[in-house]
N, C-alpha and C positions, 0 to 999 in steps of 0.2 A: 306321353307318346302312345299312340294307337299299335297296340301288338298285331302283327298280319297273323292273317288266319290260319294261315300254314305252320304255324308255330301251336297251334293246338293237336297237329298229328302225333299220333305215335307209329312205331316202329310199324305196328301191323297192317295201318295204312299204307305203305311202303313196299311191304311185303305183298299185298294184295296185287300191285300190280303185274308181280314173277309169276301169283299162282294163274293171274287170269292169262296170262301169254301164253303158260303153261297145259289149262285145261278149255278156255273156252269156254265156260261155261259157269255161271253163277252158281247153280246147284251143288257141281263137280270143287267149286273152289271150296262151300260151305262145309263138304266133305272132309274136304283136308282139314281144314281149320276147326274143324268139330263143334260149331256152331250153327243158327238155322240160318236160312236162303236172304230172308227180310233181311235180319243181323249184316250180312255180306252188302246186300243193298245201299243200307245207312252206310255202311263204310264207306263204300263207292262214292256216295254220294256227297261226305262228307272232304272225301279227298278230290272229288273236282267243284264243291265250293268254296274248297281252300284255294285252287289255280285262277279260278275263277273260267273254266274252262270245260270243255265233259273232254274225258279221257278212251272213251269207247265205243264203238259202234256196236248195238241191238240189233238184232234178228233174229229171227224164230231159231235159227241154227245155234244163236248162244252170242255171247261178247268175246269182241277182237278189241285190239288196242287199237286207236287210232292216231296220228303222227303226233298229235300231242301227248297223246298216252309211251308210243313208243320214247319220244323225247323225253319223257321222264322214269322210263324204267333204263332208259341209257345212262341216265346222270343218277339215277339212285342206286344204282349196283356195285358202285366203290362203297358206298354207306353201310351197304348190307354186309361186304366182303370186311369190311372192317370192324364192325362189331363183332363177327363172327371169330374175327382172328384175335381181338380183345377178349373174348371169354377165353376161346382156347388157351392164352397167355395167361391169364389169371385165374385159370383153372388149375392149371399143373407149377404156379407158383414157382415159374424160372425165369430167366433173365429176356426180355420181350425178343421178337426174332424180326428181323430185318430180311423183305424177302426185294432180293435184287434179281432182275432180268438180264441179260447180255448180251451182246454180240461176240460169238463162239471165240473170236482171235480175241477182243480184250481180256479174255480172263487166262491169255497167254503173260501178261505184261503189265496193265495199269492198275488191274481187281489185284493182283497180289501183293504187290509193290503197295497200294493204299492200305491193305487188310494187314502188311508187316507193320507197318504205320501205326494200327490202332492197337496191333496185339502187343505194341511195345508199352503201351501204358495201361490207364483204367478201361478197358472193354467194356460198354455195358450192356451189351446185347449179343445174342446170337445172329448167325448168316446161314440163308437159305438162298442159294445161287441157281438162278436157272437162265438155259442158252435158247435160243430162237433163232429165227428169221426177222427181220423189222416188223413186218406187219403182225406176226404170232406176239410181239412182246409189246407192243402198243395195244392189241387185244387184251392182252393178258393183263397190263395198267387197266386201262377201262373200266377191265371186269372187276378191277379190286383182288385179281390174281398175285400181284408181284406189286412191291411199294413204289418202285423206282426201275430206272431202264437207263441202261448206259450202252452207249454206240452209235451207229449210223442211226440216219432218220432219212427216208424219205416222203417229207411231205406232201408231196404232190400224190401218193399215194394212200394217206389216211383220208378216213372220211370226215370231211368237214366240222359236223357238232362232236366227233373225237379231237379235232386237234384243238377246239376252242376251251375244251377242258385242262388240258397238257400245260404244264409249267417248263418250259424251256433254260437249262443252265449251258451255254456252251463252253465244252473245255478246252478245246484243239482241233489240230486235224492232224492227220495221218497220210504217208504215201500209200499209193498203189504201185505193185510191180507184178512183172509177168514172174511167177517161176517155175523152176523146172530143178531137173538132177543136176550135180553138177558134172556130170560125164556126160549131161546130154547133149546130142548131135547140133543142136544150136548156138552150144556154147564150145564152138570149135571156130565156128564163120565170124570172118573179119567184120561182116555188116548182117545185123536178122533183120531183114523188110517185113512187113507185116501181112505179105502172104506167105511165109516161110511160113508163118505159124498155123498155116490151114493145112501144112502136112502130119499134121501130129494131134493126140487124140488131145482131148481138153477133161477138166475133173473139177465141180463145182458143187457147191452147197444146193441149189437150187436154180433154175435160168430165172428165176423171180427174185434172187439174191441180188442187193445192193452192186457187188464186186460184180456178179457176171454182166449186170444193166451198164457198168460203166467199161467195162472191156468188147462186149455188143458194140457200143458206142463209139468208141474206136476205129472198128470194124470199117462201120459204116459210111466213115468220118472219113476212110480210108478207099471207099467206092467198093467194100466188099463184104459179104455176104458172112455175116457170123456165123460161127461153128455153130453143132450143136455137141452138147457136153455127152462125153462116151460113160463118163461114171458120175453118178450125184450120191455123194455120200457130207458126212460132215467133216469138221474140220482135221481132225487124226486121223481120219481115212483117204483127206482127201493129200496130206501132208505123206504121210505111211505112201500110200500109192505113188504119188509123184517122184520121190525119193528114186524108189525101183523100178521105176516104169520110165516110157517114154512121155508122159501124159505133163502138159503144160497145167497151171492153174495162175486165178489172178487173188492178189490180196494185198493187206497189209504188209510195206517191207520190214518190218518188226517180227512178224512172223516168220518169212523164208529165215532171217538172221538167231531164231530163238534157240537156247540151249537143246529144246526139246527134240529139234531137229539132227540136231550132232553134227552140222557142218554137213550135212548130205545135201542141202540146197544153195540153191544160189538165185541170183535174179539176172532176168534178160534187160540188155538196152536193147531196146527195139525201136528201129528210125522210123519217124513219122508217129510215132505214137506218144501222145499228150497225154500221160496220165495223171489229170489233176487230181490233189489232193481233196480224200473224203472230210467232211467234217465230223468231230465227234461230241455229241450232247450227253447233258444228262437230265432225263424225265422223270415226271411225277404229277402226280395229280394234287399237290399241294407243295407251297412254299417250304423247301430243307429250313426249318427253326433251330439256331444258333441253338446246340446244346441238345437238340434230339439224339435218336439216333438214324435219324437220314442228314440232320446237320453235320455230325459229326462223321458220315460216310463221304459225302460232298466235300468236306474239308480236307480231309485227308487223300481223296484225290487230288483234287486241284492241289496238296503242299507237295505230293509226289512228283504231280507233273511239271513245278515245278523248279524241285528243289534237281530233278535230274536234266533237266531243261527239254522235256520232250515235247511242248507245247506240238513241235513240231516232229514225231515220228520219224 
């Protein structure tokens, strides 16, 4: 069988595409790499007769990538981020580190409830937890920032040759609810219509957050003019504020109910308002292998979700 030609690159070919995004310039890249100009050439040359394609546009100004070129410094950047985190790992001779992305509420309830899960047996890896926005933690996959991503997704807002890379595991879905204190003025009335709630300030992640786009939605749905949010902070501020304030928020009903709240919330029925349940996945830029340690993080969610039947939040 005939080896393709792209199997004779090395790494630095690879690399060559960050520096040239980076400086522009053939000269400027040889720099970095502390080799001569020609040397950088052949490279070049070598890695768009392996695509079988040129990767860059010339001009007396210097080399740009061109959409081919970009298309391959998008799918080579999890390769880079990865080798990078394999030396780090085998440099300091510890247990590998699993780095998870999230959405702020699940690591109220399903990241801990899996992570009791693993720490009740053989562990073999460290956790490195980080929270976002959707779009910030689908970036952050991409980049070969973060291994995996657990929460909402809206797809209709990645971009295209992002989502074709993305390994999609669905685990469930979750409710949405309005909440609020529970001395608040709403939670006095017989019926909250859903202009009642344009009397009272609102508090959200971001108006580009998943929850605000589906409570907007509503709104709308409803012939009326979504708020705009008095406070954007994240998820403990935005929980902390609501408690004491008059300020509404929309989210996961797991959340308004979680210990961490102390019983200071509660959630609104509000007539006319449909809040259909989010879905919650789990991403990655490669299949969870039975016995990794992304198999073994997948696994023990899905036995959490479950062995406590929360499929459904």
């Amino acid at each position: 069988m005939a080896i393709p030609r792209y199997y004779r690159l090395r790494l630095r070919h690879i690399l060559l595409l960050e520096l040239i995004e980076e400086e522009g310039s053939l000269r400027a890249v040889a720099e970095r790499l502390n080799i001569s100009q020609p040397a950088v050439s052949a490279m070049l040359r070598d890695l768009e007769e392996a695509f079988g394609t040129e990767l860059v546009e010339r001009s007396v100004r210097g080399v740009v990538l061109n959409q081919a070129g970009q298309l391959a410094l998008t799918r080579s950047r999890p390769s880079l981020a990865f080798i990078e985190q394999l030396a780090d790992e085998i440099a300091i001779k510890d247990m590998p580190e699993l780095r998870v992305g999230a959405n702020p509420a699940v690591m109220l309830n399903p990241i801990p409830m899996a992570l009791r899960r693993l720490m009740s047996g053989n562990i073999r890896n460290r956790f490195t937890f980080r929270t976002g926005l959707v779009g910030e933690m689908v970036d952050a996959l991409v980049n070969g920032e973060i291994d995996c991503y657990i929460g909402q997704v809206n797809w209709a807002g990645i971009d295209p040759d992002a989502a074709d890379m993305l390994k999609c595991r669905h685990l469930g879905q979750f409710g949405l609810s309005i909440g609020c204190a529970r001395d608040h003025p709403l939670t006095r009335k017989e019926i909250v219509r859903p202009e009642d709630l344009l009397d009272y300030p609102w508090a959200s992640a971001s108006e580009a957050s998943a929850n605000w786009q589906a409570i907007s939605a509503q709104f709308r749905r409803n012939g009326l003019k979504p708020p705009d949010a008095l406070v954007t902070t994240g998820l403990i501020g935005i929980l902390s504020i609501s408690a004491d304030t008059d300020c509404l928020f929309c989210g996961p009903s797991w959340v308004i109910r979680h210990r961490i709240t102390g019983g200071s919330l509660t959630s609104l029925d509000v007539e006319d308002f449909d809040m259909t349940p989010a879905a919650f996945d789990f991403l990655s830029l490669v299949e969870p292998r039975p016995g990794s340690a992304m198999g073994d993080w997948l696994a023990a969610l899905e036995a959490e979700l479950t062995a406590h039947e929360i499929k459904q939040f």
